[in-house]
Each structure stands twice: as structure tokens, then as C-alpha cells.
N, C-alpha and C positions, 0 to 999 in steps of 0.2 A: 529715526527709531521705527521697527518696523512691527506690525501689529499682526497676532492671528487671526487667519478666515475663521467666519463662525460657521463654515461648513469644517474647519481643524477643530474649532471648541466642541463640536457635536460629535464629531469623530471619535473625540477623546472621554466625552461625557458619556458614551453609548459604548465605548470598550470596557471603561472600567466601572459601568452599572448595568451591562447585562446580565440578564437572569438573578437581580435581584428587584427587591418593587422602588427602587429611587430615579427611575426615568419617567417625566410628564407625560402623562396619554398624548399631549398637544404638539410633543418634539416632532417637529417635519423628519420626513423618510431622511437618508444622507445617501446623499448621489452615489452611484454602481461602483466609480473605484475605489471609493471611499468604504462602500460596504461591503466590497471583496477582499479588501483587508482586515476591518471586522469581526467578517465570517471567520476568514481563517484562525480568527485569533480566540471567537468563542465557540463558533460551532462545529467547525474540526474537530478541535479537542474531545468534544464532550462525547462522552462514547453512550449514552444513553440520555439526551437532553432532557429538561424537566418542562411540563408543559407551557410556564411561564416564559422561560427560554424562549422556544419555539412561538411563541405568541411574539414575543419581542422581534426574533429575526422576520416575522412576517410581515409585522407592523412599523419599525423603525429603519429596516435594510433596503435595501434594490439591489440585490443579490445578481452578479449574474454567471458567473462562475461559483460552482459548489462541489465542493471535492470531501466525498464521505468517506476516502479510503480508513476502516478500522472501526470507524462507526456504528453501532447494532443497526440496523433500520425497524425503524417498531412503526405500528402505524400513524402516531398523532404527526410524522413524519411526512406523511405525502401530502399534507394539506400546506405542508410548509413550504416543500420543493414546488406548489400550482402556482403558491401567491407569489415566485418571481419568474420575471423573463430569463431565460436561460439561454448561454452559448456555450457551455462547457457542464457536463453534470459526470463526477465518478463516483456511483456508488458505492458502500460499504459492506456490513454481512446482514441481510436478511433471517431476523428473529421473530417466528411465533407472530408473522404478519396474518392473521385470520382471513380475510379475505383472498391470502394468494395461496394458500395453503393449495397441493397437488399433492397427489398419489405418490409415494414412493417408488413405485417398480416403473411410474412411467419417465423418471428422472431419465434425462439422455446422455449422462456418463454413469448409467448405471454397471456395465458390460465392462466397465475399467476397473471396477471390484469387485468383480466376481468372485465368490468362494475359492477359495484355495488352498485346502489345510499342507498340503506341502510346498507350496509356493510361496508362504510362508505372507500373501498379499491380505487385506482386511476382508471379515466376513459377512454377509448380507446386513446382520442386523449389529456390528461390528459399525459399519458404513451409517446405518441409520442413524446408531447413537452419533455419530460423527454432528453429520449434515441435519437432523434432529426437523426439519423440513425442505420444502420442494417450493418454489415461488414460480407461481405465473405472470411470469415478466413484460408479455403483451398487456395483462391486465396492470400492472402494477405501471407501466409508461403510461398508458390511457390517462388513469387516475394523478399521477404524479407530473405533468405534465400538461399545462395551460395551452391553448390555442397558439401562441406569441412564441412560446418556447417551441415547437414543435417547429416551426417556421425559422428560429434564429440561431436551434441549439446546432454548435457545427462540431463540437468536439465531444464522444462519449464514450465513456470505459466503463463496461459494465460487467459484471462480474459472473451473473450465474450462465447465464447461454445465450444466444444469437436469437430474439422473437422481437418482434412489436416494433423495429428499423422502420417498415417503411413510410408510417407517419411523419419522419425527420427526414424532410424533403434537401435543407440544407447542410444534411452532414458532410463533414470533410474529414473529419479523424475521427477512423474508431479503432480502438484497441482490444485483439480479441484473445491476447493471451495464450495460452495452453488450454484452451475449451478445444473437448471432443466430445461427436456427436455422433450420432447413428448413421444417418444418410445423408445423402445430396439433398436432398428435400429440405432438412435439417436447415440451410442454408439460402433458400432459395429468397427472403427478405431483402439478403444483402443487395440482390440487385437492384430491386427498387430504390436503392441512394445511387441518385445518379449525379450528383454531386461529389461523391467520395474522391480524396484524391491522395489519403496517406492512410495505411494498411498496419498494425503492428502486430508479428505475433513473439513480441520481444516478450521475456517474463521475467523478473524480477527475482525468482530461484533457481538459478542455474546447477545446483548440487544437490535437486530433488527430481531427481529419474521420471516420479509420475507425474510432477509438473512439465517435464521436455515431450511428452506425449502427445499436445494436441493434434488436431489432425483435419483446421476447416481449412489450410494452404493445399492438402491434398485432394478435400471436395471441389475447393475451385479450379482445379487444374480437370477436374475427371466430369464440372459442369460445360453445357455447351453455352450456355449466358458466361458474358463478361462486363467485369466494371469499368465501364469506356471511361470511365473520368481518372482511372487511379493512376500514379505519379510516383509513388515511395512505397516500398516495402521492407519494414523492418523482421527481420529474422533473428536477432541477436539472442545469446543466450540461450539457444536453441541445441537440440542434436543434429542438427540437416547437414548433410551432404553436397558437394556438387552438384551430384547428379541431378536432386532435387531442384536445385537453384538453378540449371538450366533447364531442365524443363519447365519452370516458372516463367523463364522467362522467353523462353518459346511461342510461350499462351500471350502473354504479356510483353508486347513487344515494342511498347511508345513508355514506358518507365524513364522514368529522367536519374531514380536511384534506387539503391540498395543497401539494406548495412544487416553483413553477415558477421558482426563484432561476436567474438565468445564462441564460437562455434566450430563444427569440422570442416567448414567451409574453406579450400584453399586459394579459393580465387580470389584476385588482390586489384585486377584491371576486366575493363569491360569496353568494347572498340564501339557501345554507342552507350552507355549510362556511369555514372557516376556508382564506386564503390567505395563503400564506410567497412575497415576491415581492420583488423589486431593483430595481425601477421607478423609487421614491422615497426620500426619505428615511426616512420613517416606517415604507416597507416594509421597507429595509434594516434599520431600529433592531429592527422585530418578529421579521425573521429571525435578526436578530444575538444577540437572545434564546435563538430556539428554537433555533441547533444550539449554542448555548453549552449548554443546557442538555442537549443529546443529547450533549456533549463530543467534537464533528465537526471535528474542525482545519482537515482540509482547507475545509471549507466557512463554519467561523469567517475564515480566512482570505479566503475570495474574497468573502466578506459584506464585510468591512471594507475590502478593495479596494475596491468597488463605492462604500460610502458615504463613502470620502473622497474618490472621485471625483464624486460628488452635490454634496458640502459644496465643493470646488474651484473648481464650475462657477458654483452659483449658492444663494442661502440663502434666494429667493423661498419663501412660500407656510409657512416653517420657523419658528415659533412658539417661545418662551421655556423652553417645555414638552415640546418636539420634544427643545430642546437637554440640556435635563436630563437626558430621557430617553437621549437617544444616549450623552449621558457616563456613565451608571449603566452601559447595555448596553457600550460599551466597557469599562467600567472590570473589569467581572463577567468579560469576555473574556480581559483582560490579565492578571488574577487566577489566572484557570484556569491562562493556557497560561503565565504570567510567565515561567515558563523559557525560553522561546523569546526574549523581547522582551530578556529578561537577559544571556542571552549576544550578542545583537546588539548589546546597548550596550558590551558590558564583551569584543570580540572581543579586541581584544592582550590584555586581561589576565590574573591569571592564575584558569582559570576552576576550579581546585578548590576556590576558596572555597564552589562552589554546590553545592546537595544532591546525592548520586549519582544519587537519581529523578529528579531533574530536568534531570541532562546524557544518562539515558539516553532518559528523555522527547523531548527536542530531538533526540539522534541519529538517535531510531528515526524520528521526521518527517523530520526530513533526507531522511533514505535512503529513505523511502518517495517524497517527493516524485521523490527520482533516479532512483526505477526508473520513474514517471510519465513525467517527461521523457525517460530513455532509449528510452523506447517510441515518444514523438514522434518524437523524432530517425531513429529505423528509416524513418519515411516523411519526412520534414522534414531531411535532414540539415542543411542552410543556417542551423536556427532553434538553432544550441547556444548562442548567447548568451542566450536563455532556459535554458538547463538550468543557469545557471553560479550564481546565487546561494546554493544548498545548499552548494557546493562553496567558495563564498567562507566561507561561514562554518566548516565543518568544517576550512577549511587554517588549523589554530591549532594547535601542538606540545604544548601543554599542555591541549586538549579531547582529543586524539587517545592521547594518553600515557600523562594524570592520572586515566582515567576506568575505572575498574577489571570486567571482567567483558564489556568489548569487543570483539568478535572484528574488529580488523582487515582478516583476509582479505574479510569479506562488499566492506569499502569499497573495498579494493582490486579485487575483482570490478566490482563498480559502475563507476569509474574508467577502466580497461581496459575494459568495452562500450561508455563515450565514446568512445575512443581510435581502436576498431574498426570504431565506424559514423560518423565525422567527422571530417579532416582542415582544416576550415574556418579562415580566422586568426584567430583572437578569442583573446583575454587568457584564460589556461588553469588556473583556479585548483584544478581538478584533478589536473593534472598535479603540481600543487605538493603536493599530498596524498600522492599516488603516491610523490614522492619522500621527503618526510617518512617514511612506514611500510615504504617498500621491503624495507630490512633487517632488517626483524621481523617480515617473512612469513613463513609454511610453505609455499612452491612446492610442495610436493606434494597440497595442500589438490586435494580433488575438485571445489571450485568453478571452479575455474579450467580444468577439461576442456574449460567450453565455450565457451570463449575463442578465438577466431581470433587467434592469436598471428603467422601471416603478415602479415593483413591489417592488425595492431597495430604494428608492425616495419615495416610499409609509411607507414603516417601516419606513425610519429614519424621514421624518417629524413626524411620528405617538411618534416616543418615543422624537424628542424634544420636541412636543407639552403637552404631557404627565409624561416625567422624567420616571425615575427609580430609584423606592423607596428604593435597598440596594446602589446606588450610585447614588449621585445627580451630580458630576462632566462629566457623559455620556451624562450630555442633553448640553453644551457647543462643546462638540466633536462632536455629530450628527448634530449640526449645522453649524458644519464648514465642515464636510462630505457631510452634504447635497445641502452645496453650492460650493466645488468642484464637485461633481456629472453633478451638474444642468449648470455649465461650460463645466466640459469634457465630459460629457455624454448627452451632451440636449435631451432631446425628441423629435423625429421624426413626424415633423407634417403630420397629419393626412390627406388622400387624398378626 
């Protein structure tokens, strides 16, 4: 008979009593992998942690990967990110942090929304209401950021712009997205990681025009500094060109790879680096590999888009050996993310039979893909029936309920930024969400400050009044939506 470690008994006593007051001051930390499990499991979630919370990840965790993707960052935050050693850190969205607060006009993708009353693009203060602040990101790594961590962290994806690098003496991945910048200068930190040795400027919405725009692969091409250590560059999802990708690789000429997945990219072989590409089949199966084995969802995902759209059209040229291999590489895929493909199958049922990792697993992509989409929709409002299949699967009472360590509010936030930026008539499996967690919100959560609550109270009287012509049962729900709103939310009279 075999016994649990009392590093599993703390494990389990610290998952299902954080952030509330039932854990001993005296419980020992629980070791790094232990508390990177955790983390994901309480402090991902929680889209504005309570200070309790964060006193506990500080004091009972050894955090060493933390991944804030969807997260507000407020400040009782960075005290929290000092007190662990770090090797991986991905921020979230920076809110109404007071100390980082900067100047508006001197944002550095300020020139990418530029006034344009017939270009039909967002207008200066259009952009401010947006973005609502400007964070100083040198200062905010300083602070957030221990001695030990600067030294250890080797993986960061950070979201607002390219400053404060050259302290992470050990980095080796940073992901820089679709950030554009003003000048070469703009960039010049990056050199100082000399260590760096994998590049991404893959993005994660490939059907958002102003997200395909970054533009720091064309500063380094146009600097005369180079990163002697880099090894990988990802392009995926991107709009690049050939043309680009060889003069990239002109500059950069000891690259061991490349992955031009998603893109206009035609090239498919390279006479001295490895290429990751969606061409074919074959190229599909080899990329369907490599980001299985980087554990990439987003990019496992649009890989197996891609090749079952290959396999659809046509099986010319696709060898016995082709197919073996596609089904090992699927099979390795479904394996990893199974929790996804599980609760897809088994959506009415009931889903607490599945492991808690693995409904938190499925949530945390949910919702990241939704703040994806929600970003689309700010330029796209037309395209929400794209945004809608996350939403299809999270509207399940018993994933939303049964799933312990959940914070609600984040989804409800989510939900209500649909609401606020699309009125459009499409079958609204959001909404349906909305109403399901209604009554076990906390209204007074700080997520919800930055909610246009007028403009949310404008759509949904608009579609009760009106219906939705693929479902007629959404004009009942927005009127019960709209009359908690007009309870918890009332409108601020007017001075």
C-alpha cells in the first residue's frame, strides 16, 4: 500500500485553500514544481487577485514560472512577481499601475493610430479610451524583478514594448509579437541578451490586419549590431513575404531554424536551416511536431487547421508513410492538449469527472483565445461569429460551477467586452455565460472599472428590442442581462 508525499498533501491543502484564511502561517513553502502547478491553477485565473491571495502565493509558493497572460496587473502585484526566483515570466494587461503611468503621445505605437476620419482607423483619443495608460516597463522589470530572477529568468513574453532587456543577462526566449516601434534605437536593448537564442514574432491573431504590422524583424535587419547567439526564428502568423525571410536570413546566417507557418511565405526547404512550414502535408506533420513539442496550443491548433485542410482537398503526392506519420503527430497532439478535445466531446456532460489540470488547462485557452478575438472585434466588429466558439464551450453549468479555484469575474469581464464592442445578430453563446455566473459575481471586483457599462446597456437593449434572427431564445437572456446591469451597474448621473 502506497502512501502520499506530504509535499502531495501540501500541494493539495494549498490548492484548495488558497485565497481564503484556512492555511497555517507555519505551512512550509512547497517546492518550484509543485508551486508551478499551483500557480496556474490559482493565480492565472484570477484576473485581479485579492490581496490575501497574493500574500499566500508569496508566502507559501517558490513560483518559478508565472504566466500572467489575461491578468489586470495592478500594483499589489509586483511585490509578488520579487518574492519569486524566476525562469519564465509572461505578463498580462497593465491597469492604472501609478507608478508606471507615462505620457500618452510618447507611447511608441502611437503613429499606428493616427487620426483618420476616412480611413475609417481609431482616433487619437478613440486610442486613449482604448489603452486608458502607458507603462514604463524598464521601471516596472526593475521593481518586479529580484536579483536571482534577473540572473535565471531565460524565457519572457511581454507585452507592452521592447525596454529594461538588458538586465536579463540569461535570457534565451523572448517573444516579441506584433509590437511596432518608432526607430532602431527603439531596439537597441535587445542586444545586450547575449544569450538570446530563439526569436518569436509569431502572434496569436492572425485575422487582425493591425496585429500582422509589427515591424522590430525589420529594425534588426536595418541595425548594424547582431544577436550572435540567436538560433530560431519564428514568423508564423505573420504577413511576410519571401522576400523578407531572405533578407533575414542574409543578416543571419548561422540560424539552425525557421517556422514561416501561417503566412505568405512560399519557401518550404532551406540548403543549410531547418524550415517549419504549412504548405503541405508533410510540412504540416513536421510542424505539428515541433510546436507539440514547444507545448504551443495556439499554434498546435492552427497547425492541425491547416492539415486537415491539406487532407480535405486532396491526398495526391501523400505516401503510406506520410499517413503514419500524420497520425503519430496528431495522436502526440491530442495527447498533450486531450483536455481540450475531452471536454469538446463530452460538452453536455458532466465535466467534473475530468482532472482539475485539465479543466483549468482548457479554461485558461478558452479565455486566452477570447481576449484574441476580443481584440479582433475592436477593429472587425462584423467578424463576432468568429469569436463565438470559446464561448460555446465554456456555456456548460457544470464546467463553470464544478471547477474549483475559478475566478468567474475574469469571464464575466471577457463577456461584457463582447457585449460593448458588438451589437451584431449572431447566436450569442456568451451571453448565455453571462447569465449562467450573473449571480455569483462580486460587482464590485476592479475588473469591471473598465467596462463601458453605457455602451453594454446600449447593445443589449438594442438586441432585446430587436431579437436575433439564428436564435430567438437570446432576446429573454438580454433582458434579464439587462436588468441586472441596470441594478449592479446603474448609470452615473450626470453633473
Amino acid at each position: 500500500m502506497s502512501f502520499p508525499k506530504l509535499t502531495e498533501l501540501a500541494m493539495n491543502k494549498i490548492a484548495e485553500n488558497i485565497g481564503t484564511d484556512k492555511l497555517h502561517p507555519c505551512l512550509r513553502p512547497v517546492p518550484a514544481e509543485s508551486s508551478n502547478k499551483i500557480f496556474k491553477m490559482a493565480g492565472s485565473i484570477s484576473s485581479v487577485p485579492s490581496e490575501l491571495q497574493l500574500n499566500q502565493l508569496s508566502h507559501y509558493l517558490s513560483v518559478t514560472e508565472i504566466n500572467l497572460t489575461g491578468t489586470i496587473i495592478i500594483d499589489a502585484l509586483v511585490p509578488m512577481l520579487k518574492s519569486h526566483n524566476l525562469k519564465s515570466l509572461s505578463t498580462g494587461y497593465f491597469f492604472k499601475l501609478g507608478k508606471y503611468d507615462g505620457y500618452f503621445d510618447n507611447r511608441e505605437d502611437y503613429e499606428k493610430y493616427a487620426p483618420n476620419r476616412n480611413g475609417g482607423y481609431l482616433t487619437a483619443s478613440d486610442h486613449r479610451k482604448k489603452i486608458r495608460h502607458v507603462i514604463d516597463i524598464e521601471q516596472f522589470l526593475e521593481d518586479a524583478l529580484n536579483e536571482e530572477s534577473k540572473q535565471t529568468l531565460t524565457h519572457l513574453d511581454l507585452s507592452p514594448e521592447p525596454q529594461g532587456y538588458e538586465k536579463l543577462a540569461n535570457l534565451e526566449t523572448l517573444r516579441v509579437g506584433c509590437l511596432k516601434i518608432k526607430k532602431v534605437g527603439g531596439i537597441r536593448q535587445l542586444f545586450d541578451l547575449k544569450k538570446l537564442r530563439n526569436l518569436s514574432f509569431e502572434i496569436t491573431s492572425s485575422v487582425c490586419d493591425c496585429c500582422r504590422q509589427g515591424n522590430i524583424h525589420s529594425l534588426l535587419m536595418k541595425s548594424d549590431r547582431r544577436l550572435r547567439s540567436l538560433e530560431t526564428v519564428d514568423f508564423s502568423n505573420t504577413n511576410f513575404e519571401d522576400g523578407t525571410i531572405n533578407r533575414f536570413l542574409k543578416i543571419y546566417k548561422n540560424l539552425k531554424s525557421i517556422s514561416v507557418c501561417q503566412t505568405l511565405v512560399e519557401m518550404t526547404t532551406h540548403p543549410t536551416i531547418i524550415v517549419y512550414h504549412t504548405r503541405t502535408v508533410q510540412g504540416c506533420i513536421k510542424s505539428l511536431k515541433y510546436y507539440t513539442e514547444m507545448e504551443n496550443p495556439v499554434m498546435v491548433d492552427s497547425v492541425m487547421d491547416l492539415l486537415n485542410d491539406h487532407l480535405s482537398r486532396s491526398t495526391t503526392g501523400v505516401t503510406d508513410d506520410d499517413f503514419q506519420d500524420c497520425l503519430k503527430a496528431v495522436n502526440s497532439a491530442i495527447e498533450l492538449f486531450s483536455w481540450l478535445s475531452r471536454v469538446l466531446s463530452y460538452r453536455a456532460k458532466d465535466v467534473s469527472t475530468f482532472e482539475v489540470d485539465d479543466r483549468i488547462k482548457m479554461i485558461q485557452l478558452l479565455l486566452t483565445n477570447s481576449i484574441q478575438e476580443a481584440k479582433s472585434l475592436e477593429k472587425f466588429p462584423a467578424s463576432i461569429a468568429d469569436a463565438m466558439e470559446p464561448w460555446k464551450v465554456l456555456s456548460n453549468r457544470n464546467l463553470l460551477f464544478r471547477t474549483p479555484l475559478l475566478d468567474l469575474s475574469r469571464i464575466a469581464f471577457l463577456a461584457f467586452q463582447i457585449v460593448e464592442i458588438s451589437n451584431s445578430g449572431y447566436a450569442r453563446p456568451h451571453l448565455s455565460v453571462l447569465d449562467m455566473i450573473k449571480d455569483a459575481l462580486d460587482v464590485n471586483s476592479l475588473v469591471f472599472k473598465s467596462i463601458d457599462f453605457g455602451k453594454v446597456r446600449e447593445n443589449l437593449k438594442n438586441l432585446k428590442d430587436t431579437g436575433d434572427q439564428f436564435n430567438p431564445r437570446v432576446v429573454p437572456i438580454a433582458k434579464r442581462l439587462l436588468e441586472f446591469v441596470e441594478i449592479c451597474f446603474p448609470q452615473e448621473p450626470t453633473v
